[in-house]
C-alpha positions in Angstrom: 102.1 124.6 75.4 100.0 122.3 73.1 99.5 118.9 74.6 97.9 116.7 71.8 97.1 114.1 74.0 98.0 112.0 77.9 97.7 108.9 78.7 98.7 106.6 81.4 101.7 104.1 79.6 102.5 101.6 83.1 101.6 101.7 86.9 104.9 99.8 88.4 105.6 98.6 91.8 109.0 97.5 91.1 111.3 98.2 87.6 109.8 94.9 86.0 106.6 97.0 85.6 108.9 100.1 83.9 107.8 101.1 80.5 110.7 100.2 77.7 112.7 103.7 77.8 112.6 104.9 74.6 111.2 108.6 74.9 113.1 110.9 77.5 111.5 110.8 81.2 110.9 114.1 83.5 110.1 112.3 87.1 108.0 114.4 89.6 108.6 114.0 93.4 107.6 115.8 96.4 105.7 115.5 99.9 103.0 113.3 100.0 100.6 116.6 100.1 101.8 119.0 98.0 99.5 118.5 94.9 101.8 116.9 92.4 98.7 114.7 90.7 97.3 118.3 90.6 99.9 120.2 88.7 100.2 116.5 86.7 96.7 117.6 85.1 97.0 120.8 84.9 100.5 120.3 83.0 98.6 118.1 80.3 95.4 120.0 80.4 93.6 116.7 81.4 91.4 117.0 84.7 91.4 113.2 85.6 94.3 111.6 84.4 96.7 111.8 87.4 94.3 110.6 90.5 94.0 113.3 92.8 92.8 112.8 96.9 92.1 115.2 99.7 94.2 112.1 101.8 97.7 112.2 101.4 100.0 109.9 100.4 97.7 108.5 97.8 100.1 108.1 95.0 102.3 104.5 95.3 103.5 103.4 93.0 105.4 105.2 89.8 102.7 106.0 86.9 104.3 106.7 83.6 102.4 109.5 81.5 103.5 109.8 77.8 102.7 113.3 76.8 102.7 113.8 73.1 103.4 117.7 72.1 103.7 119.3 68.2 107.5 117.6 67.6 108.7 116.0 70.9 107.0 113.3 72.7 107.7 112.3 76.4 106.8 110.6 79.4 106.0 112.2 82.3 106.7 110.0 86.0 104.3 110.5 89.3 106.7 108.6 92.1 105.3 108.3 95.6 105.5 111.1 97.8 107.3 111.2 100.7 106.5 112.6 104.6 103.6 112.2 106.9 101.1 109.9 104.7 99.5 107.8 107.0 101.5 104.9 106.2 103.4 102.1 108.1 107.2 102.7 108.2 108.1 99.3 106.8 105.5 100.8 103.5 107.3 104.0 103.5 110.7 102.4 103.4 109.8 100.4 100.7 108.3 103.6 98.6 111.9 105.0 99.4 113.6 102.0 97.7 110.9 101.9 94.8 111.8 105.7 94.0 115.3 105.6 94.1 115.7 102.3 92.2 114.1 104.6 89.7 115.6 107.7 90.0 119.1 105.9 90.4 119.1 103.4 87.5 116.6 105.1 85.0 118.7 105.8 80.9 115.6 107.5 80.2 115.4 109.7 83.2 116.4 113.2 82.0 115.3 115.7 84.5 113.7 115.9 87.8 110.9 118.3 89.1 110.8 118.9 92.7 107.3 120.4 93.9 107.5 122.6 97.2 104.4 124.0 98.8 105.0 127.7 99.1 103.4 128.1 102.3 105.8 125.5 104.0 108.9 125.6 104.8 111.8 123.2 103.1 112.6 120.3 105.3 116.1 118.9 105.7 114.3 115.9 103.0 113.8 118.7 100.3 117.6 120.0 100.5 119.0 116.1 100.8 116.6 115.2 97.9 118.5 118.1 95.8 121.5 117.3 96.7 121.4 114.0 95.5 119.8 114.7 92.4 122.7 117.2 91.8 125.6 114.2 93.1 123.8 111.9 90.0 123.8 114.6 87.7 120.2 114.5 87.6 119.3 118.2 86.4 116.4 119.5 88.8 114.1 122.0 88.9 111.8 123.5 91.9 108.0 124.2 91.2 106.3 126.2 94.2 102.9 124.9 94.3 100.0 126.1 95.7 100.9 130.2 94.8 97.3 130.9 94.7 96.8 130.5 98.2 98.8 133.8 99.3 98.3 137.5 98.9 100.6 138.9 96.1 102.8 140.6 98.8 103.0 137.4 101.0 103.7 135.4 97.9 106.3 137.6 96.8 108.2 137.3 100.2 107.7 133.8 100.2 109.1 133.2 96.6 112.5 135.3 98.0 112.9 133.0 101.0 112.3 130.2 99.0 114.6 130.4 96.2 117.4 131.5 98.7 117.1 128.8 101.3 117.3 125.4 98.4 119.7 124.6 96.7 118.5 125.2 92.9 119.7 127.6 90.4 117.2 130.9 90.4 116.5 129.8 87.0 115.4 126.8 87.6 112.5 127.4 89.9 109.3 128.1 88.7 106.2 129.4 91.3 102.9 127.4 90.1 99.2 127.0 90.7 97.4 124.0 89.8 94.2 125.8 90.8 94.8 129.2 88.0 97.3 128.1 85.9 99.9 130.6 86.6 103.3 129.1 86.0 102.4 126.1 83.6 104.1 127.7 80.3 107.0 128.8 82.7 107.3 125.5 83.9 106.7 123.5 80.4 109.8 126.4 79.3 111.8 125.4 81.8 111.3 121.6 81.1 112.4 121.9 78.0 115.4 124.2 78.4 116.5 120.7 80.2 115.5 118.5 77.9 
């Protein structure tokens, strides 16, 4: 996939800080450790643009990307993540609000990508957060992150459990690695086949 060029559009804390919602929206969401500023970058071929941190939890408030590709234009959304960031519970509630305002109330939102470490196991939060994606016809797809860090027969094993055990379509999930690239030109395909 040719990316022409990324940039950072809005940083919000709340939907007065939203970006006018005139090119389609893919939103990203995940635990707060499970590389999404990573696969952000590798996804636009830009090493810095998402922030990336060895401390969970780093990411927020939403950041709006607008990705322009030969043809179609379109804006790429980091939200918070969600889990064990070292975070008070009255800040993690409010993250909570802040992502589904915007996944809930979003005309531009088109498509959701939920990122899933390969080497963990879905939570109860993964399955909920698919399931209410799919009860706001919000079409979803599952990137497995982190592939690289397994032995092709582990990984292998892994990607069965995986696709069997979340509620997604077998065509709509897509095993990644930020760190090798494997997966990006599956994942950009699979995007798109939404969009």
């Amino acid at each position: 996939m040719k990316i022409l060029s990324a940039r950072i559009v809005a940083t919000a804390a709340g939907r007065e800080g939203f970006p006018p919602g005139d090119l389609p929206e893919v939103a990203f969401l995940g635990r707060s450790n499970v590389g999404k500023s990573s696969l952000l970058n590798r996804l636009v071929a830009r090493r810095g643009l998402a922030r990336t941190s060895r401390t969970p939890g780093k990411t927020r408030l939403l950041h709006f990307y607008r990705v322009a590709r030969p043809g179609s234009d379109l804006v790429l959304v980091d939200l918070p993540g969600y889990g064990y960031a070292k975070a008070a519970k009255t800040e993690r509630e409010r993250w909570k609000g802040l992502v589904e305002g915007y996944l809930h109330g979003r005309g531009a939102l088109r498509a959701a990508v939920m990122l899933q470490d390969l080497r963990r196991d879905p939570s109860e939060d993964e399955t909920l957060l698919l399931e209410w994606l799919a009860e706001r016809g919000i079409p979803s797809l599952l990137a497995l992150t982190k592939i690289d860090k397994l032995k092709p027969r582990e990984r292998a094993a892994r990607l069965r459990a995986m696709a069997s055990s979340l509620p997604v379509p077998a065509d709509r999930v897509v095993a990644t690695s930020a760190a090798t690239g494997a997966g990006i030109d599956e994942l950009w395909r699979a995007i798109d086949a939404l969009l």
